[in-house]
C-alpha positions as a Markdown table, in Angstrom:
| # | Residue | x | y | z |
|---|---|---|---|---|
| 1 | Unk | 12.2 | 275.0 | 4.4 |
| 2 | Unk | 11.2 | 278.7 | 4.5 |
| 3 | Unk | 14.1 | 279.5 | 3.0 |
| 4 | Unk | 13.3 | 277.5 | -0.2 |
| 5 | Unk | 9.8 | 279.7 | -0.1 |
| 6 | Unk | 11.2 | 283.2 | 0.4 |
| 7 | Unk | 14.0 | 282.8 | -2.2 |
| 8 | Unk | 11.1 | 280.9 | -4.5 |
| 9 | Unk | 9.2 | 284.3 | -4.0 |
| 10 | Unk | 11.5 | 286.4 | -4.9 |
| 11 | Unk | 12.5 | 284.4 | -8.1 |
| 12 | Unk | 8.8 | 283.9 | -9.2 |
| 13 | Unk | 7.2 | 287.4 | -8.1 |
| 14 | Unk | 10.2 | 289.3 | -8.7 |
| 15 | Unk | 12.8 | 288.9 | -11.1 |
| 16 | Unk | 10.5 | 286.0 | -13.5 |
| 17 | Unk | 7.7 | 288.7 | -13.3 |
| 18 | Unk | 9.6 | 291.3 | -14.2 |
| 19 | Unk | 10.8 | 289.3 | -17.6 |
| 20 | Unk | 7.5 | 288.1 | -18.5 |
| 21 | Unk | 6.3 | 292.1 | -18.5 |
| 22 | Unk | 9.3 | 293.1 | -20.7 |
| 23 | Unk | 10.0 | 290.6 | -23.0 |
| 24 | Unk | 7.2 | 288.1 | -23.4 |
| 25 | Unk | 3.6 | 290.4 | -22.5 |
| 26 | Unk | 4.5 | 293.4 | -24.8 |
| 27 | Unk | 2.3 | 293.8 | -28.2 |
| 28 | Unk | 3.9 | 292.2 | -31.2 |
| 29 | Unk | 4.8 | 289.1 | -32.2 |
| 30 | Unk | 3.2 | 287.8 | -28.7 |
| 31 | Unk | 1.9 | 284.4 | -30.2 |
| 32 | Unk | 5.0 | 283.8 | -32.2 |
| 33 | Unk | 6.9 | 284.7 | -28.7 |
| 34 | Unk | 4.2 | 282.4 | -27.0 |
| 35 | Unk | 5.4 | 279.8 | -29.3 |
| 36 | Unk | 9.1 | 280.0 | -29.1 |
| 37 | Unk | 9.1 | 280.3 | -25.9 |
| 38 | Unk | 7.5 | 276.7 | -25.3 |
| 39 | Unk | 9.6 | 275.4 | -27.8 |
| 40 | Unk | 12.9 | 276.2 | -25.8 |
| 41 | Unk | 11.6 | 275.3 | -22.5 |
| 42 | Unk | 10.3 | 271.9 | -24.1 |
| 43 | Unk | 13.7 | 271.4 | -25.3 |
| 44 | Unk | 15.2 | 272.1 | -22.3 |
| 45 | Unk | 12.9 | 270.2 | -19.8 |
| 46 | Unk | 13.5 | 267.4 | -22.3 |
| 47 | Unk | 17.2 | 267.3 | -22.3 |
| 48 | Unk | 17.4 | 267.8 | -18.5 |
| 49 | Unk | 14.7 | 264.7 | -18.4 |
| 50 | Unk | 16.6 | 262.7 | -20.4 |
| 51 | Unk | 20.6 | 263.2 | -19.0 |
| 52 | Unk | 18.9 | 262.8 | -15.3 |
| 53 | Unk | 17.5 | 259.1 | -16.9 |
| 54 | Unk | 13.8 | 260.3 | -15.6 |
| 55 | Unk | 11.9 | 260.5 | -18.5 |
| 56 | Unk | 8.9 | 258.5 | -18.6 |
| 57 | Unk | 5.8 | 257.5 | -20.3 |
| 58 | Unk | 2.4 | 256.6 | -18.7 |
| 59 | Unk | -1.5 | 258.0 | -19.3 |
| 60 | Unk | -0.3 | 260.2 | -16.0 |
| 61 | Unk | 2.2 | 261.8 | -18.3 |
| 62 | Unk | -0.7 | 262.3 | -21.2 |
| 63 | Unk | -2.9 | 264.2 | -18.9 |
| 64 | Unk | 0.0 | 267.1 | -17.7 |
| 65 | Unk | 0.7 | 266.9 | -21.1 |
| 66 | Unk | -2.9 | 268.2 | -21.7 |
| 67 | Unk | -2.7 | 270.5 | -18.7 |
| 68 | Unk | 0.2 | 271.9 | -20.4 |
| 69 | Unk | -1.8 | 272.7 | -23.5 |
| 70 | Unk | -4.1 | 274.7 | -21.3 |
| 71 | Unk | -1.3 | 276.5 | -19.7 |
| 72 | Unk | -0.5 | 277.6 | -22.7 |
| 73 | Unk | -3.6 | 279.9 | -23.2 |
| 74 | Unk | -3.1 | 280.9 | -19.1 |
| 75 | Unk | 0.2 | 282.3 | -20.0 |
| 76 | Unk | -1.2 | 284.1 | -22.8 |
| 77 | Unk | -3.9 | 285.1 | -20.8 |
| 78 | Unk | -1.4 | 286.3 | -18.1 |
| 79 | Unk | 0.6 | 288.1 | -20.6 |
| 80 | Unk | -2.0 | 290.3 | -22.3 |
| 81 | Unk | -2.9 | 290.9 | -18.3 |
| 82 | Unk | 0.6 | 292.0 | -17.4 |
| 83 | Unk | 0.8 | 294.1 | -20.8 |
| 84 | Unk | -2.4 | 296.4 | -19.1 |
| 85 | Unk | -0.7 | 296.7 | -16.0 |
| 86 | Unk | 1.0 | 293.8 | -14.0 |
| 87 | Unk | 0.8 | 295.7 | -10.5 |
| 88 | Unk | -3.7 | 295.5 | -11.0 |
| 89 | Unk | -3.0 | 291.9 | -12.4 |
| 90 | Unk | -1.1 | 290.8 | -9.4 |
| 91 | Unk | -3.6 | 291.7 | -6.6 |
| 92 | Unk | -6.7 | 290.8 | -8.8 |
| 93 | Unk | -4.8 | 286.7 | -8.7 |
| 94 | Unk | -6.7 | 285.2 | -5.8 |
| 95 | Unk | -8.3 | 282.7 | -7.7 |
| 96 | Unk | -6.0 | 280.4 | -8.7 |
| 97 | Unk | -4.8 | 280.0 | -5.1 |
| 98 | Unk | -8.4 | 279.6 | -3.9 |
| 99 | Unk | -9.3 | 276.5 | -6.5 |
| 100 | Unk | -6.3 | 275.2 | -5.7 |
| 101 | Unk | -6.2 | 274.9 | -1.7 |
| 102 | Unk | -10.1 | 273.7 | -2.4 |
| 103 | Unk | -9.0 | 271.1 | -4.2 |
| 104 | Unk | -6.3 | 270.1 | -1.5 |
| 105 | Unk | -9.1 | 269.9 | 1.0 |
| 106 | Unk | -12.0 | 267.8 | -1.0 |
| 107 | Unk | -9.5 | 265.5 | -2.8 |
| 108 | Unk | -6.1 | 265.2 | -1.0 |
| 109 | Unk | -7.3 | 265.3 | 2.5 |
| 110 | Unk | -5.4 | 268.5 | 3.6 |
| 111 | Unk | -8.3 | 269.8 | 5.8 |
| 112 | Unk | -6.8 | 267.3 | 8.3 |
| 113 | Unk | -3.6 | 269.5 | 8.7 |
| 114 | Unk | -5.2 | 272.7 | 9.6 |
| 115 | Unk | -4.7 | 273.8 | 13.3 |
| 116 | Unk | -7.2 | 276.2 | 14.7 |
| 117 | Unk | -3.8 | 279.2 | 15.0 |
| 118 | Unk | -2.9 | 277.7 | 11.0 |
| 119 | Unk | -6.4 | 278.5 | 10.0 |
| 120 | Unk | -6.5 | 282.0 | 12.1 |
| 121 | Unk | -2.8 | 282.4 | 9.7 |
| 122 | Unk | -4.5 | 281.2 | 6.2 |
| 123 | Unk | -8.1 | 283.6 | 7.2 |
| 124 | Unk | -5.9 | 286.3 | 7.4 |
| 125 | Unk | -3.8 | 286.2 | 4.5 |
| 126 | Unk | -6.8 | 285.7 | 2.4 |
| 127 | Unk | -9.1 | 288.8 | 4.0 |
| 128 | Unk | -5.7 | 290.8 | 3.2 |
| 129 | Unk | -5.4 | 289.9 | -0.2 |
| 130 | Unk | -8.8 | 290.1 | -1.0 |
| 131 | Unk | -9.2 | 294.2 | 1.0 |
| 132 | Unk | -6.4 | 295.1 | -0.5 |
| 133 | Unk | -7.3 | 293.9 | -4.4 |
| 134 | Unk | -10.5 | 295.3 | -3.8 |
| 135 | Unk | -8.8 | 298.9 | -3.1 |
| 136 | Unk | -6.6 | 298.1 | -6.5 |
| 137 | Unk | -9.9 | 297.6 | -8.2 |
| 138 | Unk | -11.5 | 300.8 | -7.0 |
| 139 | Unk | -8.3 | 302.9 | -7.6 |
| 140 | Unk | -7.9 | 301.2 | -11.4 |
| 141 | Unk | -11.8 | 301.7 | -12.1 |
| 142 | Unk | -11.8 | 305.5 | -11.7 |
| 143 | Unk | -8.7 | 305.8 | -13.9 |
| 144 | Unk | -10.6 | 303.5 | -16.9 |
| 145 | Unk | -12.8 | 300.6 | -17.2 |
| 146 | Unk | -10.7 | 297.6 | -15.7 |
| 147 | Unk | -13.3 | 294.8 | -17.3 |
| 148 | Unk | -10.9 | 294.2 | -20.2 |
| 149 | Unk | -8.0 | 293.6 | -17.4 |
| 150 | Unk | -10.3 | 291.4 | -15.2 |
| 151 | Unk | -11.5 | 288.8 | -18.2 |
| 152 | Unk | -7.4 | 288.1 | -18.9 |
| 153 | Unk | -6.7 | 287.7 | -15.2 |
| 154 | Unk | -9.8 | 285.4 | -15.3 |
| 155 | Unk | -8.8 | 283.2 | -18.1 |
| 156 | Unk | -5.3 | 282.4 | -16.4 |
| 157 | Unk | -6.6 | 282.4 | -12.4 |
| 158 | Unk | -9.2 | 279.4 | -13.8 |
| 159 | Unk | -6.9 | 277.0 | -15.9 |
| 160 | Unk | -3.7 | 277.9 | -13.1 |
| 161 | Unk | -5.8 | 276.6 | -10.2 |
| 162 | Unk | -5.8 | 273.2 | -11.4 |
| 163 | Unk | -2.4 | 273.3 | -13.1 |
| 164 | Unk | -1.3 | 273.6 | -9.6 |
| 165 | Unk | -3.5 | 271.4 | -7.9 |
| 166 | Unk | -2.3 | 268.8 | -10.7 |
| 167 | Unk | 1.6 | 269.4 | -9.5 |
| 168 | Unk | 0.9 | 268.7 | -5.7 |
| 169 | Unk | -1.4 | 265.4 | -6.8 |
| 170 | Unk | 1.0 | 264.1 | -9.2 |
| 171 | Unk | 4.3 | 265.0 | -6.8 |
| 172 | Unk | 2.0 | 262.7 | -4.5 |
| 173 | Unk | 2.0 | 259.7 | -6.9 |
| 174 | Unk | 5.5 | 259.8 | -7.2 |
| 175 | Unk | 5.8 | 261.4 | -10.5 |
| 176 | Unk | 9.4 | 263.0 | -10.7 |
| 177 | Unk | 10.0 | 266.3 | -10.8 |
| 178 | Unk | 12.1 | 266.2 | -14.9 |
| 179 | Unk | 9.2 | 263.9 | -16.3 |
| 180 | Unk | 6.5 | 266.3 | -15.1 |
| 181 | Unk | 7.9 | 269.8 | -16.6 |
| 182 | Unk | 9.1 | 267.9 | -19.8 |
| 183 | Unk | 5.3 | 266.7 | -20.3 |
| 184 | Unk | 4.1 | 269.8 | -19.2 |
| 185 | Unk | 6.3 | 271.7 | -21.6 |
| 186 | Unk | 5.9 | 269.7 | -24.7 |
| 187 | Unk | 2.1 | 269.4 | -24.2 |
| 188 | Unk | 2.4 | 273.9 | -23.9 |
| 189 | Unk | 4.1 | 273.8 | -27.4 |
| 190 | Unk | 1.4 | 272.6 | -28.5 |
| 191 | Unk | -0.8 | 274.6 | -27.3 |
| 192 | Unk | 1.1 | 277.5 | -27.9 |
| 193 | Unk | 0.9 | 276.5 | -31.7 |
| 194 | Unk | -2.9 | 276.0 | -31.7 |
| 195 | Unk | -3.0 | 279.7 | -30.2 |
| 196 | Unk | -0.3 | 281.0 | -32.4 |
| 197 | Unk | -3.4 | 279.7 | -35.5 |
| 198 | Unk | -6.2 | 280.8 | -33.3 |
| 199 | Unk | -5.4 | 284.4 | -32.9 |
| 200 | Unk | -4.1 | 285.0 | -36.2 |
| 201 | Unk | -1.5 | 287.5 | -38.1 |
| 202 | Unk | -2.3 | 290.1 | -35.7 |
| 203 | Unk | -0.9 | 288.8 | -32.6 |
| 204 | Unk | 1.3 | 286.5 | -35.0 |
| 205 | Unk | 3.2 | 289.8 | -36.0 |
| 206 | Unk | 6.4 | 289.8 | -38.1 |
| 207 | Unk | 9.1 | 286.8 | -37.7 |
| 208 | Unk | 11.4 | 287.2 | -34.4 |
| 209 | Unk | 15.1 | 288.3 | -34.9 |
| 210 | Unk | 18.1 | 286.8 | -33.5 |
| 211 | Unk | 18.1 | 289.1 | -30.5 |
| 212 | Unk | 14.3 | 288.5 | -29.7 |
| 213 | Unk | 15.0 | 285.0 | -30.2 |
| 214 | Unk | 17.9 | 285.3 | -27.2 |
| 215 | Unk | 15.6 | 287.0 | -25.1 |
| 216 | Unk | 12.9 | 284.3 | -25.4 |
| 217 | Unk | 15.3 | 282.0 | -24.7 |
| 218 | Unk | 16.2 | 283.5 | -21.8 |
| 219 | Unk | 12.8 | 284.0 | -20.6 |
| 220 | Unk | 12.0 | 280.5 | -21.5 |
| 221 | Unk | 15.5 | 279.7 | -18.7 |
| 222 | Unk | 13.9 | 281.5 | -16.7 |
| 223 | Unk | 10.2 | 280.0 | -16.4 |
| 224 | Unk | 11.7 | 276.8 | -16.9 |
| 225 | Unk | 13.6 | 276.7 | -13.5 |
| 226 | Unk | 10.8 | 278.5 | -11.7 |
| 227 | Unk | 8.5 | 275.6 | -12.9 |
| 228 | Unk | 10.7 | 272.8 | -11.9 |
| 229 | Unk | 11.2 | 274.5 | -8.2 |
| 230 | Unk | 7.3 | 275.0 | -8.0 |
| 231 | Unk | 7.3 | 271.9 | -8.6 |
| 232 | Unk | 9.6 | 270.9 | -6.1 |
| 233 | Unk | 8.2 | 272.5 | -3.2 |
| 234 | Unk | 4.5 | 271.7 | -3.8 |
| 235 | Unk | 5.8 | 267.9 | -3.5 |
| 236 | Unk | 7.2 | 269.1 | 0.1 |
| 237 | Unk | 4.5 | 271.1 | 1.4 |
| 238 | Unk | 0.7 | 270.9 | 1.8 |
| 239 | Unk | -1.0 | 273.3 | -0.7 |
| 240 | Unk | -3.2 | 274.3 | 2.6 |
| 241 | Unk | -0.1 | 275.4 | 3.6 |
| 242 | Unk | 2.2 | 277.1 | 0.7 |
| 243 | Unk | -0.4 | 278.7 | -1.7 |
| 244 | Unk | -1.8 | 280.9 | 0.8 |
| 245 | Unk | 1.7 | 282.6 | 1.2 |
| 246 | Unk | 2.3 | 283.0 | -2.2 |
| 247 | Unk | -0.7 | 284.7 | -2.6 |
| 248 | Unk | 0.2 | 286.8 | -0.4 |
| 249 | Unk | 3.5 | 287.1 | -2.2 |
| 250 | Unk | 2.3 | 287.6 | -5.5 |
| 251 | Unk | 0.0 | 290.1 | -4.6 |
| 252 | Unk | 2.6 | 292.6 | -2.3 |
| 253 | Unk | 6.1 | 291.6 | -4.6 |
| 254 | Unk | 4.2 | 292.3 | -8.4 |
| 255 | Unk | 2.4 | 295.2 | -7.0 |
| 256 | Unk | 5.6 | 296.9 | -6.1 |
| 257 | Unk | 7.3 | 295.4 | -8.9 |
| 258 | Unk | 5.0 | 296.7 | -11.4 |
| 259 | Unk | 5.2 | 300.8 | -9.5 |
| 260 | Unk | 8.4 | 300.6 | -9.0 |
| 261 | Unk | 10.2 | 299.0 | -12.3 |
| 262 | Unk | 6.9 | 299.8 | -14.6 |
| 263 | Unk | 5.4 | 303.3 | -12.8 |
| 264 | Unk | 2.1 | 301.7 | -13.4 |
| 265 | Unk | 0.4 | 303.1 | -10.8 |
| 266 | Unk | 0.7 | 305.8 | -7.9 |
| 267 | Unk | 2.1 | 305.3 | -4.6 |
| 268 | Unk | -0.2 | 302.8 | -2.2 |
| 269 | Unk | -2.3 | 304.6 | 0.4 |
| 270 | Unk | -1.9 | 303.8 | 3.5 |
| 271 | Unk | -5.1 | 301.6 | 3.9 |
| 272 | Unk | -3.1 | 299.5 | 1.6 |
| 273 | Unk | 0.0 | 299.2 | 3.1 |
| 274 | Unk | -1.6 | 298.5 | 6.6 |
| 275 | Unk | -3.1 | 295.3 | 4.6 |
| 276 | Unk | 0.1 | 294.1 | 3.3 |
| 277 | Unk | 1.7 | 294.5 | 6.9 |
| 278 | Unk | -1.6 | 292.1 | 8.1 |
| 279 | Unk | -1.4 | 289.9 | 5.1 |
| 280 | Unk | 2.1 | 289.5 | 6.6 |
| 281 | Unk | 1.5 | 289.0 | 9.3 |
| 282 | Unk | -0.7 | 286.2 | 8.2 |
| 283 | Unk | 2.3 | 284.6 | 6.6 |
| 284 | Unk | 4.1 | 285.1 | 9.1 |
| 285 | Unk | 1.7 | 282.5 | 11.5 |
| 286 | Unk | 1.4 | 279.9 | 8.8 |
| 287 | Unk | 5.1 | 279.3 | 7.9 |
| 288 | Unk | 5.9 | 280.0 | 11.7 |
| 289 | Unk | 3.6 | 277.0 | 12.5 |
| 290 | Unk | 4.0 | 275.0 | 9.3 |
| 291 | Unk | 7.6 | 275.8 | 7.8 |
């Protein structure tokens, strides 16, 4: 199974991450992007629902429909985060992981898999993150006012910790993985059109051309398959056990995504460093125990 997590990782934090910043988070046109975007991954999630004979209707469906909807502002909330800088967006994430694994202990029961050496793992991780965003924060706030930057990363972190929660409860009730990201897609179109009327011909822009249109679609390809593997593996594992590693992935992968591929900000100190080699370390306990 660790496998399936480090080459999720890598997909998610890395290559998705990096399309998101270039094609989907850059002024202009972003709601009208927002919107095509949901509209291909809806048609996609659809088709694959439909030729794998596992698309279904319940109430279960309605409601990730309507977490979908919500989503649909996270991303955009996400995006206009990554557009200030991805790399200070990344480590500032902790939140979504935290409401989620809180969740997994008050409502699923998950408290019951922690081992005293898995919570030592998990205590860890977290601490790291949380030093080493902390050291992002200080670094970004002598350069310019990072509130702006915080407020976005907020608006996602809030509505993602229970889209996630919702994909480990509903794997649990036996929901499959097609009907899921087909109601959670169709109910983000939506939502991506209520935004795309919110914000307005400001964010609307001018009409996408055929090339931007490809590279949506591509993006959309792309966030659709890392969707229906999230999926996937939050069916398998605890979320005690897989969020905190990704936390710790997102915040070392799209902070060195973002200075490497974006120059966004200078090179880490070495206080830094040190904490992603302990947040690692972290990892390392929890999937050796739990993986």
């Amino acid at each position: 199974m660790i496998i399936f997590v480090v080459l999720f990782c890598l997909y998610h934090y890395g290559v998705v991450s990096v399309a998101i910043k270039k094609i989907g988070a850059k002024a202009g046109s972003r709601t009208r992007k927002l919107v095509w975007q949901y509209f291909f991954a809806a048609a996609l999630a659809f088709i694959m629902a439909i030729v794998s004979g596992q698309l279904e209707l319940s109430w279960s469906v309605a409601i990730v429909a309507a977490i979908g909807a919500a989503n649909a502002f996270g991303c955009y909330c996400q995006w206009r985060a990554y557009d200030i800088s991805l790399a200070r967006a990344a480590v500032m994430s902790n939140l979504d992981d935290l409401i989620a694994v809180s969740l997994g202990y008050a409502l699923l029961g998950e408290l019951g898999v922690l081992t005293p050496t898995l919570l030592g793992g998990i205590v860890v991780s977290i601490i790291s993150t949380a030093i080493f965003a902390r050291s992002r924060y200080i670094r970004a706030a002598a350069e310019q006012s990072p509130g702006r930057l915080i407020g976005w990363v907020l608006g996602y972190s809030l509505i993602w910790g229970v889209a996630i929660f919702s994909m480990r409860l509903f794997s649990l009730q036996g929901m499959s993985v097609p009907t899921f990201v087909a109601a959670w897609y169709g109910g983000a179109w939506v939502g991506a059109l209520l935004i795309f009327m919110a914000m307005g011909p400001g964010e609307a822009g001018l009409s996408l051309t055929s090339v931007q249109k490809g590279k949506i679609l591509l993006l959309a390809v792309l966030i659709w398959t890392a969707q229906m593997y999230a999926n996937w593996l939050r069916g398998q594992l605890p979320l005690t056990v897989l969020q905190p590693i990704l936390l710790v992935a997102e915040m070392s992968l799209c902070a060195l995504v973002g200075m490497i591929f974006f120059e966004e900000t200078k090179k880490m100190s070495l206080q830094e460093i040190i904490t992603i080699i302990v947040a690692l370390m972290g990892v390392t306990i929890i999937a050796a125990i739990s993986l």
